[in-house]
C-alpha positions in Angstrom: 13.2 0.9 -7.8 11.8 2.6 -10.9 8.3 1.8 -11.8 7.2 2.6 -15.2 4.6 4.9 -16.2 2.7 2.0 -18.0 -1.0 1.6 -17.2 -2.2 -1.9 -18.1 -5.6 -2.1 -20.0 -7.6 -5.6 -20.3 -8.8 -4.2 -23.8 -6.7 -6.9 -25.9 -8.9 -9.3 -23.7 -11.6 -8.1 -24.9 -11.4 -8.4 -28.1 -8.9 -11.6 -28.3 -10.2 -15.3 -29.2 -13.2 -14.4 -31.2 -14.3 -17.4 -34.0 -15.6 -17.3 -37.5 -19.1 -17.4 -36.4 -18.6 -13.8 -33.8 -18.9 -16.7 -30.7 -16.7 -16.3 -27.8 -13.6 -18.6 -27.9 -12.5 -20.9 -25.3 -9.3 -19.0 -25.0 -11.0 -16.0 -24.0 -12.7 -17.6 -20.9 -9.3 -19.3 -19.8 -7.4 -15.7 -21.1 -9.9 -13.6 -18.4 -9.1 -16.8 -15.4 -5.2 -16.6 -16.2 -5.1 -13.0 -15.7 -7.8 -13.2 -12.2 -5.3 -16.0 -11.1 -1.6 -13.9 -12.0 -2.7 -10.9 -10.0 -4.2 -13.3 -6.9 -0.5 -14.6 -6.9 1.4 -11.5 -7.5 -0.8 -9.9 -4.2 0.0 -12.7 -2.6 3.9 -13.1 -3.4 4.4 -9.9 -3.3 2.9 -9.4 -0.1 4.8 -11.9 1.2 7.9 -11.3 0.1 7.9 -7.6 -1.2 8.5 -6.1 -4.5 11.5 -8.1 -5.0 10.1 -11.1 -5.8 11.0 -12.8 -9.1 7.7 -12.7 -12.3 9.0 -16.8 -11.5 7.7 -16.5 -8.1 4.1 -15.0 -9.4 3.8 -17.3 -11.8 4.7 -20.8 -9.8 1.9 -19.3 -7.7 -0.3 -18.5 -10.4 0.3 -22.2 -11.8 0.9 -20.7 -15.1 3.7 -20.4 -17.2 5.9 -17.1 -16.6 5.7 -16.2 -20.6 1.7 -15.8 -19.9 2.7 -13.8 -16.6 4.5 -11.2 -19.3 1.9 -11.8 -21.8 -0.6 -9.7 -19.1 2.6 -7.7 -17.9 5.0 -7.3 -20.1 7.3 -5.8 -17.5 7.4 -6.6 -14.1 7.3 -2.7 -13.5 4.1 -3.0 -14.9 2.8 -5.6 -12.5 4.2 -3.9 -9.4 2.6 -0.9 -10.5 -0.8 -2.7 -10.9 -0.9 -4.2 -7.6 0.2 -1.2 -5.7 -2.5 1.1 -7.6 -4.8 -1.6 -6.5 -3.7 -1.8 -2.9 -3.2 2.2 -2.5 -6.9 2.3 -3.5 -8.1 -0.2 -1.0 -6.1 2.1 1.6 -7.7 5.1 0.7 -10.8 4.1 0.8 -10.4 2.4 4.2 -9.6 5.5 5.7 -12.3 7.3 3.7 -14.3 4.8 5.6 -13.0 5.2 8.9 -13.2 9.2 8.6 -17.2 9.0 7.5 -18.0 6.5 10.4 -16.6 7.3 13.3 -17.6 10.6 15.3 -14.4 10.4 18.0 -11.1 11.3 16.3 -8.9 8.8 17.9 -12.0 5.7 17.3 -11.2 7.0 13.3 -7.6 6.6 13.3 -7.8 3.0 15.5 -10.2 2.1 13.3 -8.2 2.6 10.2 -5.1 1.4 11.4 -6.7 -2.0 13.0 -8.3 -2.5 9.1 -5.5 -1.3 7.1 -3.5 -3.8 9.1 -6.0 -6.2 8.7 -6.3 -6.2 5.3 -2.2 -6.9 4.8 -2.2 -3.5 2.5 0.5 -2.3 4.4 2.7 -5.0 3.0 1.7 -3.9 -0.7 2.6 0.0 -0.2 4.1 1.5 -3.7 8.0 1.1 -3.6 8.8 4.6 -3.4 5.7 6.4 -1.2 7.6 5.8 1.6 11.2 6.7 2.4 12.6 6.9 5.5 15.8 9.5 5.5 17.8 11.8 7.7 18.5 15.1 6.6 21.3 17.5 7.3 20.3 19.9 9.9 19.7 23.0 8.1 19.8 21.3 4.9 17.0 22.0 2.0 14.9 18.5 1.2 15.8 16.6 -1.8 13.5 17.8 -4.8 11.9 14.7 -5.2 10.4 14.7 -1.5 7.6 16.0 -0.5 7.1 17.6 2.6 4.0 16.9 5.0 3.1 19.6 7.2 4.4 19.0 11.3 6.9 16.6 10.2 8.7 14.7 12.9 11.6 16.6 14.0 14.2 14.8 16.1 17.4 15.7 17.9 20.2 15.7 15.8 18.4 17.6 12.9 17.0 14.1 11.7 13.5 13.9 10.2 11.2 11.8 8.8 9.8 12.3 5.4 7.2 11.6 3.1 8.0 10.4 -0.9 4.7 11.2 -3.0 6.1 8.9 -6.1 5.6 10.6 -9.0 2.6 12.5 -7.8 0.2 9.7 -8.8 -3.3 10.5 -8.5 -4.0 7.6 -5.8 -1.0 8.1 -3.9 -1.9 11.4 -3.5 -5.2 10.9 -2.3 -4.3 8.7 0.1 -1.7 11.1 1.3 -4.9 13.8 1.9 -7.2 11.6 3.8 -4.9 10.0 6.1 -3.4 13.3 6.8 -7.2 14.5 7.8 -7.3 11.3 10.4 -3.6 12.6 11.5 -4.8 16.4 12.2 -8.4 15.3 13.7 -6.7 12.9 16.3 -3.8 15.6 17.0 -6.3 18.6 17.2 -8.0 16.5 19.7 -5.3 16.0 21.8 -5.5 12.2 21.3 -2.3 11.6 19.3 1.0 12.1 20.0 2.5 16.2 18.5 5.4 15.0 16.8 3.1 11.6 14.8 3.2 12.8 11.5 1.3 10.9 8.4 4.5 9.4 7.5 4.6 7.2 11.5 1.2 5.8 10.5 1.5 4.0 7.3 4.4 2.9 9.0 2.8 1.3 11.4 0.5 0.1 8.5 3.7 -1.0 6.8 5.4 -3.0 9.6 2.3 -4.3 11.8 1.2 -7.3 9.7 4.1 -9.6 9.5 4.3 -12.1 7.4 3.9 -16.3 9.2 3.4 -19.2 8.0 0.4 -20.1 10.1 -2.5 -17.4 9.4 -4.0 -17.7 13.3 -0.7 -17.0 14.4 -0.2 -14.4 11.6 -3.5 -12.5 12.7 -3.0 -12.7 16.1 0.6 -11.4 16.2 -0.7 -8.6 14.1 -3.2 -7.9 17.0 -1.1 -7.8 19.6 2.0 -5.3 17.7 -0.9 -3.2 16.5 -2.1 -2.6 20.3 1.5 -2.0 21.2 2.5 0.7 18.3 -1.2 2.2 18.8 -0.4 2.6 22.7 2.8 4.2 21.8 0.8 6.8 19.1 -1.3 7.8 21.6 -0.6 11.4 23.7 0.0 10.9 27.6 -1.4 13.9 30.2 1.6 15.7 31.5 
């Protein structure tokens, strides 16, 4: 999916629904709730059933109509991007978090992960960080992939790879400091050789499924998480 490179602003807020008299309008109070109220849906429908999701969707949630959904967002590009800026952000500074506060590599990476997953970011990735592929052997990447150090190689000449979309600032970033969690927990002989950045947000991405029931939601989530964290971990030889 293409995302465009629109950056919302609130500024028209700001200055919208202004009276004769320089008082703040009625319309500017509901205007600021709206717009608290779309992106609270969109986290919530999209996390719940992805990117795909119809603007209708969003806005049923939102109890709004969809033409003040595109009044906000006037693409649903826009929106998507939004959120996932938002949620790549929350990520980043989880595992900022995790790296500042914990003194035992693999306590770091547990940490962030249990969090992460958590926190249902996972489930609100950006569309196109993560790409899941299997390359020639011997062939040369595609140019739009980037390549994270100690990939995982696998027989057959199949890899996994990275997508840094666009090179976006935030994506980026979280790139850096999850690969720093990677590397500390590897160096320390705690994590699997051949678990690359890439395995872990996918374990972020798929450990947080999506119920109905949010005790049974949270506690499924729990007990994948200790499964794919067991099966991370490096075994003596």
């Amino acid at each position: 999916m293409h995302v465009q490179d629109t950056h919302w602003s609130a500024a028209p807020l700001a200055s919208a629904g202004r009276t004769g008299g320089g008082r703040a309008a009625p319309l500017r109070v509901d205007a600021q709730r709206n717009l608290e109220h779309v992106l609270r849906a969109a986290r919530e429908v999209f996390g719940e059933l992805g990117y795909g999701a119809p603007m209708e969707d969003v806005a049923r949630r939102a109890r709004v109509g969809v033409g003040t959904v595109y009044r906000r967002f006037p693409s649903k590009d826009v929106l998507v991007r939004r959120i996932a800026e938002e949620e790549t952000a929350r990520l980043t500074e989880q595992a900022r978090t995790a790296l500042g506060q914990e003194d035992e590599p693999w306590s770091a990476l547990s940490r962030f992960l249990r969090t992460s997953v958590a926190s249902g970011a996972g489930r609100l990735l950006p569309p196109q960080v993560l790409r899941v592929g299997v390359a020639e052997e011997g062939g040369a990447p595609a140019a739009d992939e980037a390549r994270v150090p100690q990939q995982r190689s696998q027989a057959g000449g199949g890899e996994l790879r990275l997508v840094d979309s666009g090179g976006e600032p935030g994506t980026a970033a979280l790139l850096e400091v999850v690969g720093r969690l990677v590397e500390r927990a590897r160096a320390a002989g705690e994590l699997r050789a051949d678990v690359s950045v890439s395995d872990v947000l996918l374990v972020i991405a798929t450990a947080a499924p999506s119920l109905p029931d949010a005790a049974q939601q949270a506690a499924a989530s729990a007990r994948l998480l200790d499964i794919l964290l067991e099966g991370l971990r490096s075994r003596p030889a």
